[in-house]
C-alpha positions in Angstrom: 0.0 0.0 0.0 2.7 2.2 1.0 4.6 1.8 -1.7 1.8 2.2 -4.0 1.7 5.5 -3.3 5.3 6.5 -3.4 5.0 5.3 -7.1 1.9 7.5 -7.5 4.0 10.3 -6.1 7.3 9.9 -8.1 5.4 9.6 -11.0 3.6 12.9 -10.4 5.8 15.0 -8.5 7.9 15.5 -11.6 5.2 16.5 -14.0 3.7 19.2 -11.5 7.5 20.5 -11.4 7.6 20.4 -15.4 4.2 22.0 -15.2 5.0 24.5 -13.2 8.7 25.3 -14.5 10.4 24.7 -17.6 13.9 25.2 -15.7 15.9 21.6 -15.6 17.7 22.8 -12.7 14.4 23.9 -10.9 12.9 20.4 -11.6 16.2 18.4 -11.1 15.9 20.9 -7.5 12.8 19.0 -6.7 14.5 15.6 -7.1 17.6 17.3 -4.7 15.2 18.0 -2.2 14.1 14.5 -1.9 17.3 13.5 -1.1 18.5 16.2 1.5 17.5 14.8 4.4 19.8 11.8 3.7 22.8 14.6 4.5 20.7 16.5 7.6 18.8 14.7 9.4 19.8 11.1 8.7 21.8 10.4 11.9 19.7 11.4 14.2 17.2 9.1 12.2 19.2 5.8 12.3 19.8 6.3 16.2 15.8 6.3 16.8 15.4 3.3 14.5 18.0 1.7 17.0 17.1 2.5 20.1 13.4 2.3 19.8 10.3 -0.2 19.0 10.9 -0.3 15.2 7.4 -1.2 14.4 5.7 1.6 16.7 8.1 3.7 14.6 7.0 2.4 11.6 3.2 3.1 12.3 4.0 6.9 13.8 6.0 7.9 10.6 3.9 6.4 8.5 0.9 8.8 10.1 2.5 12.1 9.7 3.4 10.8 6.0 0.1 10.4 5.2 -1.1 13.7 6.8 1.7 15.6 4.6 0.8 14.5 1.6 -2.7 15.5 1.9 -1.7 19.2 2.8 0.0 19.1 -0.9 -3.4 17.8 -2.2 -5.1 21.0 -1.0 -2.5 23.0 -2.1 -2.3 21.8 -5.8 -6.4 21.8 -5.9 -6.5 25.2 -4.2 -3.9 26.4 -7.3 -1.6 28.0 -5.0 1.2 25.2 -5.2 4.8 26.8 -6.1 8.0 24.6 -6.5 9.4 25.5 -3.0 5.7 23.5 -1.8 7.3 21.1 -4.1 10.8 21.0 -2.4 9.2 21.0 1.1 7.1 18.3 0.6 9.7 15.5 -1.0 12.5 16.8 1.7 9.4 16.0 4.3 8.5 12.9 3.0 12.2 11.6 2.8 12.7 12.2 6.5 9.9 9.8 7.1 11.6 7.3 5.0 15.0 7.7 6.6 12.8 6.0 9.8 10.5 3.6 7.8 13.0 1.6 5.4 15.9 1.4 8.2 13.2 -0.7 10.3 12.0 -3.0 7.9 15.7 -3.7 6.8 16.6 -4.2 10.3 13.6 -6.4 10.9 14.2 -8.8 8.6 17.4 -10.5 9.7 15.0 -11.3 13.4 12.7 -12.7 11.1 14.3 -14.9 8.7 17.5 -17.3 8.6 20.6 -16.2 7.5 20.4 -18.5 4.5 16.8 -17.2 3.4 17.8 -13.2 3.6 18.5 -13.3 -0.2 15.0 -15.0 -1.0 13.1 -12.2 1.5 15.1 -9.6 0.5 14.4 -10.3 -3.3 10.7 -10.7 -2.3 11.0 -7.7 0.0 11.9 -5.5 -2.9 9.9 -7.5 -5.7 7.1 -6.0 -3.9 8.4 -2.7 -3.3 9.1 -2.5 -7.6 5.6 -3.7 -8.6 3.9 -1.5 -6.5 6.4 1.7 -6.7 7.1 1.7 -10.0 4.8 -0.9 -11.5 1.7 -0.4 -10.5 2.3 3.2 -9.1 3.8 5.3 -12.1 1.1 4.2 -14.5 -1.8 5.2 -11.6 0.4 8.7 -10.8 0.8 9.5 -14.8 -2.6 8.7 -15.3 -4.2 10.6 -12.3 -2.1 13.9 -12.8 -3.6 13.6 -16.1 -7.5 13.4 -14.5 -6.7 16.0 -12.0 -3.1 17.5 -11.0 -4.3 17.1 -7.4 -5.4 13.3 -7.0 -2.5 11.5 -7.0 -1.1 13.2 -3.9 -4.6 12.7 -2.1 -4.3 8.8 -3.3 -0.6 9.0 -1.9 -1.7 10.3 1.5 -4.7 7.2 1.3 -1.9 4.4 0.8 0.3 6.0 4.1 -2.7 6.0 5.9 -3.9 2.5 5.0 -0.7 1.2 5.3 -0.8 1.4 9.1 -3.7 -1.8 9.3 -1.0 -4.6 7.8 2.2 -2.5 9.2 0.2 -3.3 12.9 0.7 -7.2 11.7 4.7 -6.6 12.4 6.0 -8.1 15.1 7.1 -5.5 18.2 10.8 -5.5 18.3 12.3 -4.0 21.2 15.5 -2.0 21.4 18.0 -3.6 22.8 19.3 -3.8 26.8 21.3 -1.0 26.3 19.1 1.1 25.0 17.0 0.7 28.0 19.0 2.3 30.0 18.0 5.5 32.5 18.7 8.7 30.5 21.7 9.6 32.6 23.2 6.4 31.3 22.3 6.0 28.0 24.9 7.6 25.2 24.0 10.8 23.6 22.4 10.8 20.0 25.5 12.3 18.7 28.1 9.3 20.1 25.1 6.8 19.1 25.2 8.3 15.6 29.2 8.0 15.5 29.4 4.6 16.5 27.5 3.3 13.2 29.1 5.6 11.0 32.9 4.6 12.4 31.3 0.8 12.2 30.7 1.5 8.6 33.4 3.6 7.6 36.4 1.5 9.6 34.6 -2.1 7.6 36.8 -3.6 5.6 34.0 -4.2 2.8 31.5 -2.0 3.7 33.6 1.0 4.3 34.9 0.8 0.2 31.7 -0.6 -1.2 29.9 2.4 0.2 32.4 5.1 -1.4 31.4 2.7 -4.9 28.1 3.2 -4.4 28.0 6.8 -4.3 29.8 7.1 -7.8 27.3 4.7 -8.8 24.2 7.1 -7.5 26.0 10.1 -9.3 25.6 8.9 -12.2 21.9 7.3 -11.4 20.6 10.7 -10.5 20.6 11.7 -13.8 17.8 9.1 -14.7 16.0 9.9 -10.8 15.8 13.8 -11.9 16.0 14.1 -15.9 14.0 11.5 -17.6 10.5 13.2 -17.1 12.2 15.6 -19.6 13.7 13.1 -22.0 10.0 11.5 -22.1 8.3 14.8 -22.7 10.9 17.1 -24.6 12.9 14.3 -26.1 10.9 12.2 -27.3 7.5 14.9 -27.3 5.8 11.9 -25.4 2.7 12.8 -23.1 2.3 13.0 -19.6 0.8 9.2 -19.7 4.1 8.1 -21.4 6.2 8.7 -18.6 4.3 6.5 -16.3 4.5 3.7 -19.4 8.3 4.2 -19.3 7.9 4.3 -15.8 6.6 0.9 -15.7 8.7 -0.9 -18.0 12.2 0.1 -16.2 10.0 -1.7 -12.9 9.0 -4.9 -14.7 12.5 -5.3 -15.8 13.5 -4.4 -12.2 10.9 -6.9 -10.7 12.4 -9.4 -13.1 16.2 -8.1 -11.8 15.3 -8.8 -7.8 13.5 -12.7 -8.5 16.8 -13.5 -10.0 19.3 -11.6 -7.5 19.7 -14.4 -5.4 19.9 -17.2 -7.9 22.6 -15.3 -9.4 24.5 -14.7 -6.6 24.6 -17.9 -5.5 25.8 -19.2 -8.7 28.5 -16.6 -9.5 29.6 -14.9 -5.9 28.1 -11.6 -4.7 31.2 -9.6 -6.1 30.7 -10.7 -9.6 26.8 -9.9 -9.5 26.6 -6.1 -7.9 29.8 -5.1 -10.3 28.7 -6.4 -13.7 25.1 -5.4 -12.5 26.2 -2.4 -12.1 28.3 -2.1 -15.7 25.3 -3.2 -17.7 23.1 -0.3 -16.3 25.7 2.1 -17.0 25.8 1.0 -20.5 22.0 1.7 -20.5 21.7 4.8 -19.1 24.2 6.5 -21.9 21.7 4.1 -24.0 19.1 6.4 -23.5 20.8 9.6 -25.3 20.6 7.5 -28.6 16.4 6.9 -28.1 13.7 9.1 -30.0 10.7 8.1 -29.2 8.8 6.7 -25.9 8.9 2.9 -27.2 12.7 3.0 -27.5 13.2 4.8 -24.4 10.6 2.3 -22.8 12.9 -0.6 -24.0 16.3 0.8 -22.8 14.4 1.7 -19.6 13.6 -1.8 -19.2 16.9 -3.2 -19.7 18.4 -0.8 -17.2 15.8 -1.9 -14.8 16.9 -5.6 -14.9 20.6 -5.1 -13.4 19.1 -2.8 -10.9 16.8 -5.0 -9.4 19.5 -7.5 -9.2 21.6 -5.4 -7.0 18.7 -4.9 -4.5 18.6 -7.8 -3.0 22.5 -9.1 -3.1 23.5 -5.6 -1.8 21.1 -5.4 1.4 21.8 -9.1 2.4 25.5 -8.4 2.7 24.4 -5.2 4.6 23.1 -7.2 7.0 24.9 -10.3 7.0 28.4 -8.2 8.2 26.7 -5.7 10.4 25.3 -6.4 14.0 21.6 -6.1 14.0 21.9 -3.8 17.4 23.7 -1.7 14.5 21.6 -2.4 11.6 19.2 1.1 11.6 22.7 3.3 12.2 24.8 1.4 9.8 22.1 1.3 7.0 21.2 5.0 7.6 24.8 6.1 7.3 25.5 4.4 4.3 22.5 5.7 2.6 23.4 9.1 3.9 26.6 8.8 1.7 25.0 7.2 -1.2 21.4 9.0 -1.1 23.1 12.9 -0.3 25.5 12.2 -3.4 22.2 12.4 -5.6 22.0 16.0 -4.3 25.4 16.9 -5.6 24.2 14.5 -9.2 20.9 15.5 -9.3 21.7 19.6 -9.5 25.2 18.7 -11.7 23.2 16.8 -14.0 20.2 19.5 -14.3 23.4 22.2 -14.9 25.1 19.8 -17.1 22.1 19.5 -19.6 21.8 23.3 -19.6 25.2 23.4 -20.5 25.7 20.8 -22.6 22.3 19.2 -23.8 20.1 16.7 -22.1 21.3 13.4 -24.3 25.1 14.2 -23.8 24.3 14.3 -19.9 22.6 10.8 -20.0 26.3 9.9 -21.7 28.4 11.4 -18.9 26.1 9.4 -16.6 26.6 6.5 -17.8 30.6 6.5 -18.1 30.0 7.2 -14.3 28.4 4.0 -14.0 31.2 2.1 -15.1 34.0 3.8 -13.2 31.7 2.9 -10.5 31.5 -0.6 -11.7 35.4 -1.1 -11.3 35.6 0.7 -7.9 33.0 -2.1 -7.0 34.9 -5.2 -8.0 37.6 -3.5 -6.4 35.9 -3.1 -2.9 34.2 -6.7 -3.0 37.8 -8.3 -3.9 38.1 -9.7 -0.1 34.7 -10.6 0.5 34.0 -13.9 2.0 31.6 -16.7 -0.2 28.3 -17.0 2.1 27.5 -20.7 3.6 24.9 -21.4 1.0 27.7 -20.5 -1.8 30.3 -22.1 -0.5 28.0 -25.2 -0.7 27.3 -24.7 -4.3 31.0 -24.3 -4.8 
């Protein structure tokens, strides 16, 4: 449900910022926004999800979200939306998920054996593709279309309704030492320090993290400019984005059902850096297509290598991180990864001025495939899991 409406909202926050601006640094601001609170707030996030109930966290979050989202839907049917409601909004929205998505991935590892966390991961995010992207671009694309203010009063419906399976997840309490008297328990700031030296001082994780961020700079490009290679482009309408939309998630769905398998069969270093190649070589792809089905295609091929990262990336998360670490450890290393597609997002949208929109898609992907190489370079020393070593 929840992720229903994040797909309903990614697909129509960027047309109401093309509507509203022709500027691609003013739209690409909208994506920057989004990402913010991964370099403001984040810390302070991945402590709470830590040291509190993470389900009771889930469920408050979740509220506010939904309550947030229908303040924008007044605003855009009241006509008095601007892009700065715009910016608000997504940096809002964001903060929520810095608390939602570090407890489900910290959940999961109390829930499952070690040997099944690529299978629920890869179901885990199957689910989060078919509804995000799948199932919620096409609704988003399509709504706008109706009215430029339903598919942020949808949105706020899926947070909202989300809370009556969320209150199905087991209560996990924090642990003993977080249960401490006030006086005793660490500050938020040395709490917050401890998972980012955890991450930063790993052997693996420390390296793989600084790969992934070259990785997201050239992503952001896609995340913040392909509403306008849809639309200018190709001169596709609004519905077509959601279609493109949609085909880069089917190709993703496809991507996460065989993350595990693949893994398995060829190591987890193997997977995430020739994953990672292929949708490099797809996203300069993109600055040869002309029209929506092309785009759709390429979009759809790019999907399937991301998908497979999702799972085979967050299972090794968790496998070399101590789950009383899990929310700080996973918050930091998105606060790397997700605040670097602030710094892509706004370079690409002042790259395309400068240079042209296709040419940007280009430099993106040659980004992707340095990353690619710093990735087989940080996963060199990683250890074959139990269930590979078997297969081996």
């Amino acid at each position: 449900m929840s992720n229903t409406g994040d797909g309903i909202r990614l697909a129509a926050l960027p047309l109401l910022a093309a509507q509203l601006t022709a500027s691609p640094l003013l739209v690409s601001a909208v994506t920057a926004a989004q990402f913010l609170p991964w370099v403001s707030v984040a810390p302070v996030g991945g402590v709470l999800v830590d040291r509190h109930d993470r389900r009771r966290m889930i469920l408050v979050t979740q509220a506010w979200r939904g309550f947030v989202m229908l303040a924008l839907a007044l605003l855009v049917a009241s006509e008095v939306v601007a892009i700065w409601h715009l910016c608000v909004v997504a940096f809002v929205i964001t903060a929520g998920e810095i608390l939602v998505d570090p407890s489900v991935v910290a959940l999961v590892p109390t829930l499952v054996d070690d040997e099944q966390l690529d299978t629920a991961n890869g179901r885990i995010a199957s689910a989060e593709i078919v509804t995000n992207d799948f199932a919620g671009g096409p609704v988003g694309a399509t709504a706008f279309g109706l009215a430029p203010w339903l598919p942020f009063l949808l949105d706020a419906a899926s947070y909202l309704a989300s809370l009556v399976p969320f209150r199905r997840l087991p209560s996990d309490p924090p642990p003993v030492e977080a249960q401490t008297t006030p006086a005793e328990r660490p500050t938020l700031l040395s709490d917050a320090v401890a998972g980012l030296r955890f991450l930063t001082r790993h052997p693996i994780l420390g390296p793989l993290t600084a790969a992934t961020m070259v990785y997201y700079l050239g992503a952001a490009t896609g995340f913040s400019l392909l509403v306008l290679l849809v639309l200018d482009g190709a001169g596709g309408p609004a519905w077509a984005f959601g279609v493109v939309l949609a085909c880069g998630a089917v190709g993703a769905f496809i991507g996460t059902q065989l993350g595990g398998t693949l893994s398995r069969r060829f190591g987890t270093r193997a997977v995430l850096a020739t994953a990672t190649a292929v949708e490099g070589l797809a996203l300069a792809a993109m600055a040869l297509s002309t029209s929506v089905a092309v785009l759709a295609a390429v979009w759809f091929l790019g999907g399937l290598p991301a998908g497979v990262r999702i799972p085979v990336a967050r299972s090794l998360q968790q496998r070399l991180t101590p789950n009383r670490l899990l929310g700080r450890v996973n918050v930091s290393a998105r606060m790397f990864t997700r605040g670097i597609i602030v710094v892509g997002a706004l370079a690409s949208g002042a790259l395309a001025t400068a240079i042209g929109l296709r040419w940007t898609f280009v430099v993106a992907g040659a980004v992707e495939l340095v990353a690619a190489t710093l990735m087989a370079r940080a996963l060199r020393d990683v250890r074959p899991t139990p269930v590979e070593q078997m297969r081996g």
